[in-house]
mmCIF file of the protein (N, C-alpha, C, O) and its ligand, coordinates in Angstrom:
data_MODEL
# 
_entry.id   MODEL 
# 
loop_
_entity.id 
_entity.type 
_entity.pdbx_number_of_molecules 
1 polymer     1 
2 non-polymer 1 
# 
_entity_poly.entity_id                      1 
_entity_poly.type                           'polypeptide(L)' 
_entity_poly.nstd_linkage                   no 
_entity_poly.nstd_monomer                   no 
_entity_poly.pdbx_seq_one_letter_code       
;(UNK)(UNK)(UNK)(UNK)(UNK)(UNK)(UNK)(UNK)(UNK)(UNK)(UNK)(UNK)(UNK)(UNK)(UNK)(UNK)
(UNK)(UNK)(UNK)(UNK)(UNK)(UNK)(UNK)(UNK)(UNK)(UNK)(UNK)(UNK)(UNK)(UNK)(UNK)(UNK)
(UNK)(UNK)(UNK)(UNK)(UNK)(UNK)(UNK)(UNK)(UNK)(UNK)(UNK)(UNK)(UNK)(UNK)(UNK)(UNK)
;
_entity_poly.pdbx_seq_one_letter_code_can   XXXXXXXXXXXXXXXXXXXXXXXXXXXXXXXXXXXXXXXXXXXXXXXX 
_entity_poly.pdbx_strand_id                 A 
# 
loop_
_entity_poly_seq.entity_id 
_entity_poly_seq.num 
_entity_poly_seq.mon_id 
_entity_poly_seq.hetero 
1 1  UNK n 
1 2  UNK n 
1 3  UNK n 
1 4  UNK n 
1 5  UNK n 
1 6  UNK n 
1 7  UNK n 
1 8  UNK n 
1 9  UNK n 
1 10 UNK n 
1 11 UNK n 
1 12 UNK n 
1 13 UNK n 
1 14 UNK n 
1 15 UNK n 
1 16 UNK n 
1 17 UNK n 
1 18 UNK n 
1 19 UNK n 
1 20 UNK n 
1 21 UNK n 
1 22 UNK n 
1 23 UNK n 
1 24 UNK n 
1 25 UNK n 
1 26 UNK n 
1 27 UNK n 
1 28 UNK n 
1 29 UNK n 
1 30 UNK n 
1 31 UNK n 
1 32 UNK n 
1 33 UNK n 
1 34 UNK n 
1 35 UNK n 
1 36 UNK n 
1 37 UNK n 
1 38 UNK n 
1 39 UNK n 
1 40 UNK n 
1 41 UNK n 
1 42 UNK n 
1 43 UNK n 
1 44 UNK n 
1 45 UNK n 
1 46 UNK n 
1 47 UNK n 
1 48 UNK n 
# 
loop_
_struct_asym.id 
_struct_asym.entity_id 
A 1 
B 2 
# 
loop_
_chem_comp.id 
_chem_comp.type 
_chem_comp.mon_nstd_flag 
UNK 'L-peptide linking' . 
ZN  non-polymer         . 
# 
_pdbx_entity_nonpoly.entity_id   2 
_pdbx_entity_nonpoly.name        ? 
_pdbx_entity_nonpoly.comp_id     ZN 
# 
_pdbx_nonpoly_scheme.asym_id         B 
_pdbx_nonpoly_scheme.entity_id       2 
_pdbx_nonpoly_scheme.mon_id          ZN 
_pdbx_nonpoly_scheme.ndb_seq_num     1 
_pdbx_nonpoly_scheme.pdb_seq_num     101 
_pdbx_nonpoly_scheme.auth_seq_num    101 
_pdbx_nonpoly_scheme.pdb_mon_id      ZN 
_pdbx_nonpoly_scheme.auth_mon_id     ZN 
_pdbx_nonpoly_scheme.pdb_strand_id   A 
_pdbx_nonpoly_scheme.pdb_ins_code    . 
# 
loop_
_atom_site.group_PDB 
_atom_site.id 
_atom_site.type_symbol 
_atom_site.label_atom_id 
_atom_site.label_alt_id 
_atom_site.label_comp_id 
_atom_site.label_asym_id 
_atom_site.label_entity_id 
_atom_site.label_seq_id 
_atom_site.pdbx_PDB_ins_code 
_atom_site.Cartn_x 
_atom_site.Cartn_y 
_atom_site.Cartn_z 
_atom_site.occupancy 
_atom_site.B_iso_or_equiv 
_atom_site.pdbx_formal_charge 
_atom_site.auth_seq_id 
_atom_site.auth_comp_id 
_atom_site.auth_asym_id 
_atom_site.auth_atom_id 
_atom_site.pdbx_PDB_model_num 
ATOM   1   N  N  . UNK A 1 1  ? -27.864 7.889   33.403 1.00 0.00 ? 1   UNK A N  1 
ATOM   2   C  CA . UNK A 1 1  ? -26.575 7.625   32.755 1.00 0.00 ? 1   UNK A CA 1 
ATOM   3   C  C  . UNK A 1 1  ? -26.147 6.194   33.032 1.00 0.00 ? 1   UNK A C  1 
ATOM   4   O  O  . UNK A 1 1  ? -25.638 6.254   34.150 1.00 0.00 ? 1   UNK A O  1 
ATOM   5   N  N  . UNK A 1 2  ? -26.087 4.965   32.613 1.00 0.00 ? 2   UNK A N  1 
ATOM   6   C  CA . UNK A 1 2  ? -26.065 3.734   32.287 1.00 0.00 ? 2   UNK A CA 1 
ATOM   7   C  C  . UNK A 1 2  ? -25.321 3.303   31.080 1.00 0.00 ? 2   UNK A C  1 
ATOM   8   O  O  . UNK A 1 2  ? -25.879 3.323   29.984 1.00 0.00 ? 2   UNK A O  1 
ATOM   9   N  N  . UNK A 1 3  ? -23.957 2.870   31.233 1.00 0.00 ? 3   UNK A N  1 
ATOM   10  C  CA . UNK A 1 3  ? -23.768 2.290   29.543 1.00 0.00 ? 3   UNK A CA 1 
ATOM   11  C  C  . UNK A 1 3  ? -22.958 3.577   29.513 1.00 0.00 ? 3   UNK A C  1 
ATOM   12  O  O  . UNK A 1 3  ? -21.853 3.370   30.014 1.00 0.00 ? 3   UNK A O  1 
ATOM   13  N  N  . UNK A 1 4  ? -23.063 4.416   29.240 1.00 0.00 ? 4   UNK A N  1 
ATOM   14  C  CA . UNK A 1 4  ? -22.876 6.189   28.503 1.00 0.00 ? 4   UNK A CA 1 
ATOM   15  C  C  . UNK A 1 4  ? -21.337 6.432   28.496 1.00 0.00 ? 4   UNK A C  1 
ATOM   16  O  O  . UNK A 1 4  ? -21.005 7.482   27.946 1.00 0.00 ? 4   UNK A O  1 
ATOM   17  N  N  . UNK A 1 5  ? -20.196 5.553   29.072 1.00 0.00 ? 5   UNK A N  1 
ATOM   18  C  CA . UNK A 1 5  ? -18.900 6.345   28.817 1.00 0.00 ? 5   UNK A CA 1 
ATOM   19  C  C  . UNK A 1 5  ? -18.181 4.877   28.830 1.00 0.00 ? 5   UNK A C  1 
ATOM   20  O  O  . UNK A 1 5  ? -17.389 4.554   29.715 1.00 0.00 ? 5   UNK A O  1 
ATOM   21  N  N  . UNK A 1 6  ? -18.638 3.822   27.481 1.00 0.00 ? 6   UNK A N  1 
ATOM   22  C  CA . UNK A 1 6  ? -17.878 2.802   27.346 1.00 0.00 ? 6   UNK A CA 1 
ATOM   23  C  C  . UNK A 1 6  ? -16.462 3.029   26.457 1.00 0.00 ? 6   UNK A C  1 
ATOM   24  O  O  . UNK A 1 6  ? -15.397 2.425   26.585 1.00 0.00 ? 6   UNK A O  1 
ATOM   25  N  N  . UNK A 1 7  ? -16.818 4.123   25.498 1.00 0.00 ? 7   UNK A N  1 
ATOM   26  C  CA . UNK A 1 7  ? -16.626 4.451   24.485 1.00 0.00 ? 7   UNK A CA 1 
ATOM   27  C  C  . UNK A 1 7  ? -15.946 5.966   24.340 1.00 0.00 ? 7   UNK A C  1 
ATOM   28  O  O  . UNK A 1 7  ? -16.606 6.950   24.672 1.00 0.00 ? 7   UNK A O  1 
ATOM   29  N  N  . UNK A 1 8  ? -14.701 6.087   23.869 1.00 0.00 ? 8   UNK A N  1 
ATOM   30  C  CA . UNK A 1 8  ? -14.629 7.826   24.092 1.00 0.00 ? 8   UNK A CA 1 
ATOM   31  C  C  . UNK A 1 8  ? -14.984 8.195   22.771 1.00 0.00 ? 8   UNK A C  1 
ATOM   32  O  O  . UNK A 1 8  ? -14.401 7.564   21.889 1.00 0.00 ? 8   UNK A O  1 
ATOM   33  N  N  . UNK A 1 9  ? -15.898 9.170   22.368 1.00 0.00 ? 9   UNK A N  1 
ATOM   34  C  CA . UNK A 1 9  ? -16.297 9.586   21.074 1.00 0.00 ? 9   UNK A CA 1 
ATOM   35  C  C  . UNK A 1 9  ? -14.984 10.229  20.496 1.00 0.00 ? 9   UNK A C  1 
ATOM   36  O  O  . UNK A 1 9  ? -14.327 11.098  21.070 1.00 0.00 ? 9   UNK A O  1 
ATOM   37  N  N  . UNK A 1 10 ? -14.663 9.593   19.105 1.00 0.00 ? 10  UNK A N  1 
ATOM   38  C  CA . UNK A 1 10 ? -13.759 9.853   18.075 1.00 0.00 ? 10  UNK A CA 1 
ATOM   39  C  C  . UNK A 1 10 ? -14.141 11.065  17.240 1.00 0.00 ? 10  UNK A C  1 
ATOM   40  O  O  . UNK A 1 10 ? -15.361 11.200  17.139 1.00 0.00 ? 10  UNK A O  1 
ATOM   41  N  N  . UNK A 1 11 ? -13.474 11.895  16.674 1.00 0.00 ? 11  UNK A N  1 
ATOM   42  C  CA . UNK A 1 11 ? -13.628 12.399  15.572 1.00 0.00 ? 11  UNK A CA 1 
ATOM   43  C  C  . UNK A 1 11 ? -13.928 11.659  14.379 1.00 0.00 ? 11  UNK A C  1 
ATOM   44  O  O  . UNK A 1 11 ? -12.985 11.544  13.597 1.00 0.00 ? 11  UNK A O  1 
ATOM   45  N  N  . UNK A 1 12 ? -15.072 11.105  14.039 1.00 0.00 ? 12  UNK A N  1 
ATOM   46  C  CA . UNK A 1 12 ? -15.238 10.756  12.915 1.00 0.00 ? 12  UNK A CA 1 
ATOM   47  C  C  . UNK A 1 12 ? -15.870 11.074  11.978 1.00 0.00 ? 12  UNK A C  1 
ATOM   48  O  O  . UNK A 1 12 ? -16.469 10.286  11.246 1.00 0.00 ? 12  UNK A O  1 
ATOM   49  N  N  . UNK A 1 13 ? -15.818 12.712  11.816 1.00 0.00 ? 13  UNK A N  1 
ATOM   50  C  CA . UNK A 1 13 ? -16.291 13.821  10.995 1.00 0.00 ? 13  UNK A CA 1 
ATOM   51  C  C  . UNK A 1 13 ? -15.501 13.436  9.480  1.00 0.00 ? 13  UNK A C  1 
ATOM   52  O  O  . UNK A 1 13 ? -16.025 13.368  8.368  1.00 0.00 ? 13  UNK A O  1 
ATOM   53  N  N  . UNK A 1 14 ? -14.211 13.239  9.822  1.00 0.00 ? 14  UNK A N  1 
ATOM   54  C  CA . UNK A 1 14 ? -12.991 12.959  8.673  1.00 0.00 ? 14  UNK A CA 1 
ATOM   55  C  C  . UNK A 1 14 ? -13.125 12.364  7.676  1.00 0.00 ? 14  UNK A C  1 
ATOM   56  O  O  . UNK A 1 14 ? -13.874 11.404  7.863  1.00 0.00 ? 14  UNK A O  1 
ATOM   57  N  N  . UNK A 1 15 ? -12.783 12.435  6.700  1.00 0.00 ? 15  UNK A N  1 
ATOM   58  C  CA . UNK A 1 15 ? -13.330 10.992  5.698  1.00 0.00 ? 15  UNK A CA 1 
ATOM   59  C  C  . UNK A 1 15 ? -12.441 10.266  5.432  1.00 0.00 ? 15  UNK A C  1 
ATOM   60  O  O  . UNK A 1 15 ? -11.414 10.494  4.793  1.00 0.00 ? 15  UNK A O  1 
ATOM   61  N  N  . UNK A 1 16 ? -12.869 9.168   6.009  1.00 0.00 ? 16  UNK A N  1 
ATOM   62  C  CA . UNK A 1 16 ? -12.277 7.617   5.975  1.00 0.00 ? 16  UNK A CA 1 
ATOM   63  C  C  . UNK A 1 16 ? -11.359 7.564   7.201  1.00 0.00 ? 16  UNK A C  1 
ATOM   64  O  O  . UNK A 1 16 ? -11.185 8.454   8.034  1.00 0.00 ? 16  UNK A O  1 
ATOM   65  N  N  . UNK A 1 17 ? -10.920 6.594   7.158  1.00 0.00 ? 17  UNK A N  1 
ATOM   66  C  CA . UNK A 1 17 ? -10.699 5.972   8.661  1.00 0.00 ? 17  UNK A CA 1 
ATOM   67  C  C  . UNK A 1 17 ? -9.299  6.842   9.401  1.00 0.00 ? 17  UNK A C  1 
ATOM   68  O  O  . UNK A 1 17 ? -9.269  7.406   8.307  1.00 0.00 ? 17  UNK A O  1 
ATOM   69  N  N  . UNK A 1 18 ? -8.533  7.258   9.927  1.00 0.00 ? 18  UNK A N  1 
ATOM   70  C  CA . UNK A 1 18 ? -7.662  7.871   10.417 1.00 0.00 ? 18  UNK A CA 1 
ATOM   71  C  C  . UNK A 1 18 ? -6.415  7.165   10.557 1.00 0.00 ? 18  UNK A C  1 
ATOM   72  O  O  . UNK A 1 18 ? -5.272  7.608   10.443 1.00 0.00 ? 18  UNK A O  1 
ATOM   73  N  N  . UNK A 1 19 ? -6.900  5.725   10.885 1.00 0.00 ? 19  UNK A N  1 
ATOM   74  C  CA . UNK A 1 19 ? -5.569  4.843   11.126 1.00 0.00 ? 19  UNK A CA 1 
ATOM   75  C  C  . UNK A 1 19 ? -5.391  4.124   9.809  1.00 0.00 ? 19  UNK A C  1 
ATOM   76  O  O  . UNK A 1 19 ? -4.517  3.259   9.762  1.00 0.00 ? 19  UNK A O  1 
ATOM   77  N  N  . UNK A 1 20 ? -6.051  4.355   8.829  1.00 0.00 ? 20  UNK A N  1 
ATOM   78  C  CA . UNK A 1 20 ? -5.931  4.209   7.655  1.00 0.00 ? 20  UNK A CA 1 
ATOM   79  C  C  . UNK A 1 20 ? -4.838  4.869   6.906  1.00 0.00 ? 20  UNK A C  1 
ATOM   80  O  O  . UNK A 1 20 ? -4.173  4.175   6.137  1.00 0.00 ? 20  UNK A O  1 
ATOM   81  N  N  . UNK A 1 21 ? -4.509  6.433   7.074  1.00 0.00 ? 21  UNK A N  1 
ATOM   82  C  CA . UNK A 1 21 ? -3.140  7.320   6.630  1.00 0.00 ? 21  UNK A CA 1 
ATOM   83  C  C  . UNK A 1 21 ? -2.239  6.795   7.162  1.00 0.00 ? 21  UNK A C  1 
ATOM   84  O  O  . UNK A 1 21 ? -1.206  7.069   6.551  1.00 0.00 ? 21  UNK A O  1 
ATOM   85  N  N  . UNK A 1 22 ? -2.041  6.087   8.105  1.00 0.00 ? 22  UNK A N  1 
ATOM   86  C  CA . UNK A 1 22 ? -0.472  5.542   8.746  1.00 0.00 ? 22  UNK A CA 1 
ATOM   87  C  C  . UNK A 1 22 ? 0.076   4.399   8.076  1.00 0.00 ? 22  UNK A C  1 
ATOM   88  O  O  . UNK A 1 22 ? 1.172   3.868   8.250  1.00 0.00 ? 22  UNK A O  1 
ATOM   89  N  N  . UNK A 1 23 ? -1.117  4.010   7.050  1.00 0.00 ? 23  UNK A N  1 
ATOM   90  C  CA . UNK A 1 23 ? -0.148  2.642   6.280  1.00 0.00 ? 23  UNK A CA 1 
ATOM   91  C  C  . UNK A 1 23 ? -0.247  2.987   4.617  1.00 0.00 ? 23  UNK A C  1 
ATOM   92  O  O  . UNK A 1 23 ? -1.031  2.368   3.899  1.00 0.00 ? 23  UNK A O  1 
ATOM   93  N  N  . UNK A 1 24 ? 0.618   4.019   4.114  1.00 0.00 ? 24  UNK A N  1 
ATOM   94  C  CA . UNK A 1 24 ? 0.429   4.926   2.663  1.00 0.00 ? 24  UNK A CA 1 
ATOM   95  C  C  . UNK A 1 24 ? 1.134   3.757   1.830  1.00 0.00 ? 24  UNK A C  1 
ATOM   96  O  O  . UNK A 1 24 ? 0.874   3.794   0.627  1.00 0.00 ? 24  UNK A O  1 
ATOM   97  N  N  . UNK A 1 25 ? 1.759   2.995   2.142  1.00 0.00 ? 25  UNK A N  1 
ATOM   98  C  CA . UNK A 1 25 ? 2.836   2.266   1.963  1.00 0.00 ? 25  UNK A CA 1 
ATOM   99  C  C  . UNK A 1 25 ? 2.664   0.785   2.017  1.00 0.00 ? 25  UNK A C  1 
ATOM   100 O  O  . UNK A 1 25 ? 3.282   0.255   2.941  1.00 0.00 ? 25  UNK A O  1 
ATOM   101 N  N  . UNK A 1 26 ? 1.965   -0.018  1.241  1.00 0.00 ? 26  UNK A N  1 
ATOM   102 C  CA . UNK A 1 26 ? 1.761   -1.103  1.829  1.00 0.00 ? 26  UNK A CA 1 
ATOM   103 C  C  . UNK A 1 26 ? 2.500   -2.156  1.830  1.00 0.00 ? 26  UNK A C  1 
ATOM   104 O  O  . UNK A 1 26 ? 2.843   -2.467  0.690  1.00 0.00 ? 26  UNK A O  1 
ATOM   105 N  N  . UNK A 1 27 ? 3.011   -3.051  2.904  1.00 0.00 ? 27  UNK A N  1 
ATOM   106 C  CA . UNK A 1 27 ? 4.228   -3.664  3.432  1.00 0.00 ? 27  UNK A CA 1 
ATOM   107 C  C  . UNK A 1 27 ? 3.795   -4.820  3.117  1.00 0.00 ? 27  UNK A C  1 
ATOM   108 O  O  . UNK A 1 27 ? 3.687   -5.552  4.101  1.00 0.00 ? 27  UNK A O  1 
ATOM   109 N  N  . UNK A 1 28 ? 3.528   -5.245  2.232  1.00 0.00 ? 28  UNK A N  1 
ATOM   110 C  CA . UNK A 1 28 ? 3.558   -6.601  0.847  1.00 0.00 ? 28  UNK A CA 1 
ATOM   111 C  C  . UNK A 1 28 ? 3.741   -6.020  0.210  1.00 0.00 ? 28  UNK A C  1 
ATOM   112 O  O  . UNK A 1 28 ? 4.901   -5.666  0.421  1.00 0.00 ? 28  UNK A O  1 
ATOM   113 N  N  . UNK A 1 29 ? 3.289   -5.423  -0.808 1.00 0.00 ? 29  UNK A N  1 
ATOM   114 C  CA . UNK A 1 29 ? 3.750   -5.321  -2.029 1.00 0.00 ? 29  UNK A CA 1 
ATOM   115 C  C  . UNK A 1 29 ? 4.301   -3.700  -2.357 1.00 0.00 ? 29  UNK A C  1 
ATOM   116 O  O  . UNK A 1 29 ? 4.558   -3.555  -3.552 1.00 0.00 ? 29  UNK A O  1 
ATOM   117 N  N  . UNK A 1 30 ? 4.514   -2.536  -1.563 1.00 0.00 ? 30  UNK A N  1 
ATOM   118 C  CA . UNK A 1 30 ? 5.044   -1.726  -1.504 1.00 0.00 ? 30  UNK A CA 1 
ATOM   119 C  C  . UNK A 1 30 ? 4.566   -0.624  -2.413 1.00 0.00 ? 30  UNK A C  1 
ATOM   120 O  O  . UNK A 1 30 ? 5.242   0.241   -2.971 1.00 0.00 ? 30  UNK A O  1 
ATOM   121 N  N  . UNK A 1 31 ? 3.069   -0.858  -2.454 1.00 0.00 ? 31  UNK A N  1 
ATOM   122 C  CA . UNK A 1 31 ? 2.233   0.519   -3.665 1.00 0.00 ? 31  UNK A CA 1 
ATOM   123 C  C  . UNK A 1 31 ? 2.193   1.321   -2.434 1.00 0.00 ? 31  UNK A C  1 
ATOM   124 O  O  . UNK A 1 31 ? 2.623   1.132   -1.297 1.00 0.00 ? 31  UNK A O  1 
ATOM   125 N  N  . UNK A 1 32 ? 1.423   2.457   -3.115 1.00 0.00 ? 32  UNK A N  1 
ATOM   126 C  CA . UNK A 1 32 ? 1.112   3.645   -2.183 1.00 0.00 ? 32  UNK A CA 1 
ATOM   127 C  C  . UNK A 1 32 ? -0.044  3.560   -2.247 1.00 0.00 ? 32  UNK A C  1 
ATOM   128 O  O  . UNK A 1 32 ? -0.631  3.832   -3.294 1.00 0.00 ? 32  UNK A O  1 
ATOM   129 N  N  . UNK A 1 33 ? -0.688  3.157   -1.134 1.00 0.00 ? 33  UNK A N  1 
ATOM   130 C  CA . UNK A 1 33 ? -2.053  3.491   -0.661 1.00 0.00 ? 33  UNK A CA 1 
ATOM   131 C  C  . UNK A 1 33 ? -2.380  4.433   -0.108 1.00 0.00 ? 33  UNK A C  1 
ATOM   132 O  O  . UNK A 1 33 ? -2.071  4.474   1.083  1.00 0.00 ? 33  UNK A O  1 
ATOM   133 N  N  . UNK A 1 34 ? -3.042  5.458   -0.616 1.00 0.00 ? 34  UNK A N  1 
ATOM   134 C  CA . UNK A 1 34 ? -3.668  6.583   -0.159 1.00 0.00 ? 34  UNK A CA 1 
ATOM   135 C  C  . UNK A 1 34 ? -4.787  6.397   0.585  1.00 0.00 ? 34  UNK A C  1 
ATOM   136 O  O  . UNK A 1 34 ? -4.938  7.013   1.640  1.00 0.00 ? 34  UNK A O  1 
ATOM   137 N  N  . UNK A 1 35 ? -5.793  5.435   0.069  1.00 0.00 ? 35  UNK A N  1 
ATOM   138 C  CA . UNK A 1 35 ? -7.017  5.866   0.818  1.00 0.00 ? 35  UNK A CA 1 
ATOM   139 C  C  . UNK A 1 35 ? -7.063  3.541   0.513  1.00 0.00 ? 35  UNK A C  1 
ATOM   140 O  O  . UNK A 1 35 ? -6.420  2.630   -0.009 1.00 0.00 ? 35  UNK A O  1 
ATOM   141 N  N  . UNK A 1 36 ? -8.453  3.844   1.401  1.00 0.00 ? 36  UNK A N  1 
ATOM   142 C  CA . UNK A 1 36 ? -8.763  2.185   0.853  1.00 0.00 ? 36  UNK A CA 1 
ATOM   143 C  C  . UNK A 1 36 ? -9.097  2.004   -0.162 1.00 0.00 ? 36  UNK A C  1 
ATOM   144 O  O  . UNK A 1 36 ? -9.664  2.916   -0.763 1.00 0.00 ? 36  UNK A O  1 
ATOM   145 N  N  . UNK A 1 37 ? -8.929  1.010   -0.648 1.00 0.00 ? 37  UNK A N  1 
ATOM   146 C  CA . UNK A 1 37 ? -9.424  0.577   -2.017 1.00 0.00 ? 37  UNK A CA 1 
ATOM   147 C  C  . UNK A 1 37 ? -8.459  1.387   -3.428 1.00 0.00 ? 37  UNK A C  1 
ATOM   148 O  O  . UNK A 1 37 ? -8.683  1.366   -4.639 1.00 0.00 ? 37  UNK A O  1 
ATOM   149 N  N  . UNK A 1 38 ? -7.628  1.889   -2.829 1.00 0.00 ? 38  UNK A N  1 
ATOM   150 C  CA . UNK A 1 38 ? -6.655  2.044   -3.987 1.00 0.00 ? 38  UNK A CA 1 
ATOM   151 C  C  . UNK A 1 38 ? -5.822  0.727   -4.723 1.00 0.00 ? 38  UNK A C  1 
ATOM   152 O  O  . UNK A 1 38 ? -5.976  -0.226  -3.959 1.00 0.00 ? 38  UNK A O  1 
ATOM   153 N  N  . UNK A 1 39 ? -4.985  0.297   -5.933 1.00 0.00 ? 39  UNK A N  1 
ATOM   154 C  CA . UNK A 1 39 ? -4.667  -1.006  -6.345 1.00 0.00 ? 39  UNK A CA 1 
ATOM   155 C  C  . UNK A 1 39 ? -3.559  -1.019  -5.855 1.00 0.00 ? 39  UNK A C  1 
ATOM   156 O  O  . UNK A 1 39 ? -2.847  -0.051  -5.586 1.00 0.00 ? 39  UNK A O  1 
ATOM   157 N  N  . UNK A 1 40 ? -3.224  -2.815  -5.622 1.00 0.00 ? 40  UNK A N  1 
ATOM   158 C  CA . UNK A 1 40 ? -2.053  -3.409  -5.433 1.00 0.00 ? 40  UNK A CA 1 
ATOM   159 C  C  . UNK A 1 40 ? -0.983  -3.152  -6.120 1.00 0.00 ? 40  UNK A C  1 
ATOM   160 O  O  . UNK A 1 40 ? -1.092  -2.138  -6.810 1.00 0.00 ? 40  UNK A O  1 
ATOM   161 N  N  . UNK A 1 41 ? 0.088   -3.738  -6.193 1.00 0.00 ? 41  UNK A N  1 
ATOM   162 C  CA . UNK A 1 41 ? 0.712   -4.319  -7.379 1.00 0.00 ? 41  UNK A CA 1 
ATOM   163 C  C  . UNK A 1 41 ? 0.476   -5.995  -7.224 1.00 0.00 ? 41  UNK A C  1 
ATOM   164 O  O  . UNK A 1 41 ? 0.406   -6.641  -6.178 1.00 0.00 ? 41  UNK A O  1 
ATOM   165 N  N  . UNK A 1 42 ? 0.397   -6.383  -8.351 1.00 0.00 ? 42  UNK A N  1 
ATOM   166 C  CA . UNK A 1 42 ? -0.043  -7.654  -9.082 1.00 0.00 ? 42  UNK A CA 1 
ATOM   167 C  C  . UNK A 1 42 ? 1.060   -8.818  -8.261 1.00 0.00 ? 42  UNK A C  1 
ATOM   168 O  O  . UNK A 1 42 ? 2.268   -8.991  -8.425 1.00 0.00 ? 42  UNK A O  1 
ATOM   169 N  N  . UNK A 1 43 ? 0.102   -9.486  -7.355 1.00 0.00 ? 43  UNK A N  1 
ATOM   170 C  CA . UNK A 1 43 ? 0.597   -10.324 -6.716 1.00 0.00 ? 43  UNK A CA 1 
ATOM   171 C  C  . UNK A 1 43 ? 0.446   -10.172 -4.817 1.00 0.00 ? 43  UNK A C  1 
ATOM   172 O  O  . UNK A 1 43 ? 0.656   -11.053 -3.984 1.00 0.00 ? 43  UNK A O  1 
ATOM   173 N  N  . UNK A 1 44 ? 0.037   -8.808  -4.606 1.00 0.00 ? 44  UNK A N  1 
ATOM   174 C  CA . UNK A 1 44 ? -0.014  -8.243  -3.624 1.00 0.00 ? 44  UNK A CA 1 
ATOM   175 C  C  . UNK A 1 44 ? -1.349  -9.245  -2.951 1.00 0.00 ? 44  UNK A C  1 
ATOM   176 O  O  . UNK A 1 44 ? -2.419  -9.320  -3.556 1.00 0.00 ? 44  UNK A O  1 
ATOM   177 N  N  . UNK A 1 45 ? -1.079  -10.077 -1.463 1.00 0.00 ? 45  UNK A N  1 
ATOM   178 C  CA . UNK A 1 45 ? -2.098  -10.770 -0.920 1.00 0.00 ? 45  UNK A CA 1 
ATOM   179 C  C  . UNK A 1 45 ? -2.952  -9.833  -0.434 1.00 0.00 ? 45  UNK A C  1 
ATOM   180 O  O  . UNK A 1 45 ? -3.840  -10.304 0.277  1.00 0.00 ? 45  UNK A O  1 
ATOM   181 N  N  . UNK A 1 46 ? -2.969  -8.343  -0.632 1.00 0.00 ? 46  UNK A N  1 
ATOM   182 C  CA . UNK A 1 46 ? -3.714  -7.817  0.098  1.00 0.00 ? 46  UNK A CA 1 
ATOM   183 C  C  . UNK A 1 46 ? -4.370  -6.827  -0.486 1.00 0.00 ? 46  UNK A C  1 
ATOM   184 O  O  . UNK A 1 46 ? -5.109  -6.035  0.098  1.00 0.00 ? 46  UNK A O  1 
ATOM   185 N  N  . UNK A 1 47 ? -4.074  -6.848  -1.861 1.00 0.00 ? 47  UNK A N  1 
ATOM   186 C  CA . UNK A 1 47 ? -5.370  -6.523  -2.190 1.00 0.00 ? 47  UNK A CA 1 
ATOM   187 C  C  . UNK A 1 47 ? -6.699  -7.088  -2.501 1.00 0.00 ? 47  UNK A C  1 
ATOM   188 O  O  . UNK A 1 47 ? -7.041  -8.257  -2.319 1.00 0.00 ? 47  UNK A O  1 
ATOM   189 N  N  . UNK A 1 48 ? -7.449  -6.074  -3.016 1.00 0.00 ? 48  UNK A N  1 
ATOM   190 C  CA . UNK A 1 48 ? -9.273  -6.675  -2.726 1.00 0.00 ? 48  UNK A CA 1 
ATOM   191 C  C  . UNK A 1 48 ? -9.692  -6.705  -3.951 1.00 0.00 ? 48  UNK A C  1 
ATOM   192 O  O  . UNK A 1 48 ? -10.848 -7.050  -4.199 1.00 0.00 ? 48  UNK A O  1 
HETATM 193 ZN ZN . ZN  B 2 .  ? -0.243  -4.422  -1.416 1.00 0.00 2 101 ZN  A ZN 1 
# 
């Protein structure tokens, strides 16, 4: 055992990221983001 408990294993069974649901709301331009890669509104620096 070397290395072996840097890391606490996550649930990442889930789909898509978890700390991803805490921002539905995005604080530029105020769409609802559900998941990633959902659209801006037009002008939004943060979308992709
Ligand atoms: Zn936005």
């Amino acid at each position: 055992m070397e290395g072996s408990r840097e890391q606490e294993p996550e649930p990442a069974d889930a789909v898509g990221d978890p700390v991803c649901w805490l921002h539905l709301v995005c604080e530029s331009c105020g769409a609802l983001i559900e998941r990633e890669g959902d659209p801006h509104r037009p002008g939004c620096d943060r979308q992709r």
